[in-house]
N, C-alpha and C positions, 0 to 999 in steps of 0.2 A: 504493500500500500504506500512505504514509502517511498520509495525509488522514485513518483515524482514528486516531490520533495527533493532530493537531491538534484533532481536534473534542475530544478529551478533554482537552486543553491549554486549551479555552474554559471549561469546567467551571469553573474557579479551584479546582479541590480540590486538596487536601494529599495526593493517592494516591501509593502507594507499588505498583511494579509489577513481576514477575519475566518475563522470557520467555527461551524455548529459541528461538533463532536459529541464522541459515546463517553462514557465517564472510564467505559475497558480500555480506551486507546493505550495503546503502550508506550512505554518511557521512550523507547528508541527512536519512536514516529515524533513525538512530540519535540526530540532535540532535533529531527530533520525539518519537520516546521518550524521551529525558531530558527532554525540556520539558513531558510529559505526566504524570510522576512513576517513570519509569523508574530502576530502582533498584540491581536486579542479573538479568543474562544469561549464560544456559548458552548458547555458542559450542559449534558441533557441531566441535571443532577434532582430537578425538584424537588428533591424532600432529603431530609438528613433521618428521619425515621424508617426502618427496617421493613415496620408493617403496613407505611403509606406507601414504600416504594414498591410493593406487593402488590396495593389495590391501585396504584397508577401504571402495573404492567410495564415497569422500566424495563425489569430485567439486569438491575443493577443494586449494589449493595452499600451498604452507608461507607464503609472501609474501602472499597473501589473507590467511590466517590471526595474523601479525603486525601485520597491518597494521590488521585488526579491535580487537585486543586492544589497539594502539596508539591509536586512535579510543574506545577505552572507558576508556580510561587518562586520555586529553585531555579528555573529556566529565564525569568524577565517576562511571561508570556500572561497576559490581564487578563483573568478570568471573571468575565462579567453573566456570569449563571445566574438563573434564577430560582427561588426558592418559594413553591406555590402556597397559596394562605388558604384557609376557607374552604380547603377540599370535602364536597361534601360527602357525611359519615364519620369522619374521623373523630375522634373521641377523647376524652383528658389524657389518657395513657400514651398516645401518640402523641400528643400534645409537650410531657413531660418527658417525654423520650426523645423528642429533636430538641427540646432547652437542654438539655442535657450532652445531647451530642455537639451543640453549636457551638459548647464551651473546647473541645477540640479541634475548633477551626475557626478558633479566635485570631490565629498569627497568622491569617490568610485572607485574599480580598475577601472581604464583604460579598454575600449574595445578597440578590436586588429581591425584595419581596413582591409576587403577585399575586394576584387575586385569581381564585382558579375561574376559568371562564368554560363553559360548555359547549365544544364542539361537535358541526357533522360528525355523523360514523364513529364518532370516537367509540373506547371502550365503556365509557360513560353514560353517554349517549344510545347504545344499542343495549345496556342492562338494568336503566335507570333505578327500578325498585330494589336491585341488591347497592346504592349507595344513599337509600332513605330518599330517592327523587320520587315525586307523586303526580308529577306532570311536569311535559317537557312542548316550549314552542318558540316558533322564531323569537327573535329578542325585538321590545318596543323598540328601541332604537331606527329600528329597519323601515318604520312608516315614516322619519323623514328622507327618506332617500324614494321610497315605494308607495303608490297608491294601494290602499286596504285590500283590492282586487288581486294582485299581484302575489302580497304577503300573504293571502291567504291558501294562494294558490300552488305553491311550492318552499321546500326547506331552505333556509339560508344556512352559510358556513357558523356564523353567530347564535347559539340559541340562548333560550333563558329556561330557566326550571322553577319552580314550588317544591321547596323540599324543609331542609334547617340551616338557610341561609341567617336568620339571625343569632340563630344556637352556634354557629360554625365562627361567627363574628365577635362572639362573647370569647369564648373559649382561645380563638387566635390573638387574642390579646398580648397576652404575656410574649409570643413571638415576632410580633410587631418593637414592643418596648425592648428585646433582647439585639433584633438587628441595629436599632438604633446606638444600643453601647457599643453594638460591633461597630459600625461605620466610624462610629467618633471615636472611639479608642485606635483603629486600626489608621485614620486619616491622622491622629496624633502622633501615635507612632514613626509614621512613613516621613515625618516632615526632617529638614534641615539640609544642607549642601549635601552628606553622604548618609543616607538611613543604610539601617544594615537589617538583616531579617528580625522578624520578630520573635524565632525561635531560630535559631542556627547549633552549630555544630562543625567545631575545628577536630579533625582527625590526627593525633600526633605520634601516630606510629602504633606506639605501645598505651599509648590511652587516649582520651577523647574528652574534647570540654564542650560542653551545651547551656550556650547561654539563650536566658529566657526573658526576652524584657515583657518590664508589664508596665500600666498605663498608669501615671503618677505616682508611682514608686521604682524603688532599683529593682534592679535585675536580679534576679539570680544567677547563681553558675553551678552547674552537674557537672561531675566528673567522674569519667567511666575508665576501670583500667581492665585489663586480660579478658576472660570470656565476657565479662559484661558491658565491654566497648565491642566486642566479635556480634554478641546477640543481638544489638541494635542497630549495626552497619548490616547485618545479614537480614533486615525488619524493613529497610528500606524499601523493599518491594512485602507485600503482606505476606505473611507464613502462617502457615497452619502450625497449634500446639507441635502434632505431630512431625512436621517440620523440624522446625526447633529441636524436639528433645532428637531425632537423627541427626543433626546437624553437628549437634555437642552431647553427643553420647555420654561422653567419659566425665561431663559435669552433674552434679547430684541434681535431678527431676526437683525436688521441693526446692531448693536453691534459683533453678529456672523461675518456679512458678512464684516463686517471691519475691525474683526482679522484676517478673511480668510485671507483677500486682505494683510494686513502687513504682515503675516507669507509668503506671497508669494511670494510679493516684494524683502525681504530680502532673498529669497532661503533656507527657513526652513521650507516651506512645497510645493508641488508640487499641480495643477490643472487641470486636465483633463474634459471638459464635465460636470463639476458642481461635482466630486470628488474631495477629498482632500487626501495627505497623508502626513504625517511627517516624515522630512530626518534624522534628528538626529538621532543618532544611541544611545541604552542606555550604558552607560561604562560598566551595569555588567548587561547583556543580560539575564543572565539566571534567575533575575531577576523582569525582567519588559514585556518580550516577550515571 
């Protein structure tokens, strides 16, 4: 896929390039798009929850999708993704499950928040009543462009529904107020002649320093020496438990799973389903990634 990429990397032009990607793209494609003039990507991400990205039929999983956003953070490449509100169905437990997760992609652009909207065909649209929808029809909006004849006479790309649009508005609340600290923490961050990541990671052979800034106060600094600098360079692409414990056999199982747990607690690596990945981004990407 990306070999054209490369060929437009021989060009020598100064192109400036936009694409809508999957959140699976690989690291490799992704440094071939930056090196071809790749500038800013829409990441199909919408939701930071496990069980919305089920009932939106991504096909993609919160740890994909970090891990993506972490790769384009490493690389210079803007990821202006969005992250859909109001999806309707969804319930407090999703709700408190992407506050939760968002807190691990605080050191990374801000997603833009939308408002989910109801398309033709979608998958939404052809199952209505498995997402609490009780009618589904072209959207008002359409009679200022159409005479009532018209609108009533065939489906537009735009509909509207009756379902728990005000239940869905209540509830997305706290997600609203959450992007907002991200935007402004992360625009605080980024500012001055040289900003430097907001989670990085210098690799120094035999151990590893990860520093963490946070928004109006100092940074902290991690340091990782022998297998537990190995476990988190080897994290940078996500691993399965099972992974890991082949990986470093010869290290004690409960000792793994106790750095898991500390690197998780402190939000320098992410958990999924018994995957792991590490957030730090490296200072000189090209390389460590």
């Amino acid at each position: 896929m990306y070999y054209g990429f490369e060929r437009l990397a021989k060009l020598k032009k100064d192109l400036r390039l936009f694409a809508e990607i999957r959140a699976t793209v690989p690291l490799a494609e992704l440094k071939a798009m930056r090196a071809a003039g790749m500038q800013e990507v829409q990441i199909g991400i919408e939701a930071l929850s496990a069980s919305l990205l089920k009932r939106l039929h991504k096909g993609s999983t919160v740890v994909q999708n970090l891990e993506t956003m972490r790769n384009c953070e490493a690389l210079g490449i803007a990821n202006i993704s969005n992250l859909i509100l109001h999806f309707p169905g969804s319930d407090a437990q999703q709700i408190n499950e992407t506050v939760r997760n968002m807190e691990f992609a605080l050191p990374y652009r801000p997603l833009k928040p939308v408002d989910f909207w109801l398309g033709l065909e979608s998958p939404v649209w052809q199952n209505p009543g498995a997402y609490g929808i009780k009618a589904v029809f072209n959207h008002p909006y359409w009679r200022y462009l159409f005479p009532a004849s018209i609108i009533k006479s065939m489906p537009f790309m735009i509909q509207a529904y009756r379902g728990d649009l005000g239940y869905q508005k209540k509830i997305w609340q706290p997600i609203r107020k959450k992007i907002r600290d991200w935007q402004n923490s992360y625009h605080a961050l980024s500012q001055g002649p040289s900003p430097s990541p907001i989670l990085s990671f210098r690799d120094g052979g035999d151990f590893l320093i990860i520093r963490q800034r946070r928004f109006q106060t100092e940074p902290l600094r991690h340091r990782l020496v022998a297998t537990s600098r190995s476990i988190y360079l080897f994290c940078q692409h996500h691993r399965s438990m099972r992974r890991i414990r082949s990986q470093f056999a010869t290290f004690p199982e409960d000792k793994i799973v106790a750095f898991l747990k500390m690197m998780v607690d402190k939000k320098l690596m992410f958990a999924e389903n018994e995957k792991y990945l590490s957030l730090a981004v490296p200072v000189n990407p090209e390389r460590y990634i």
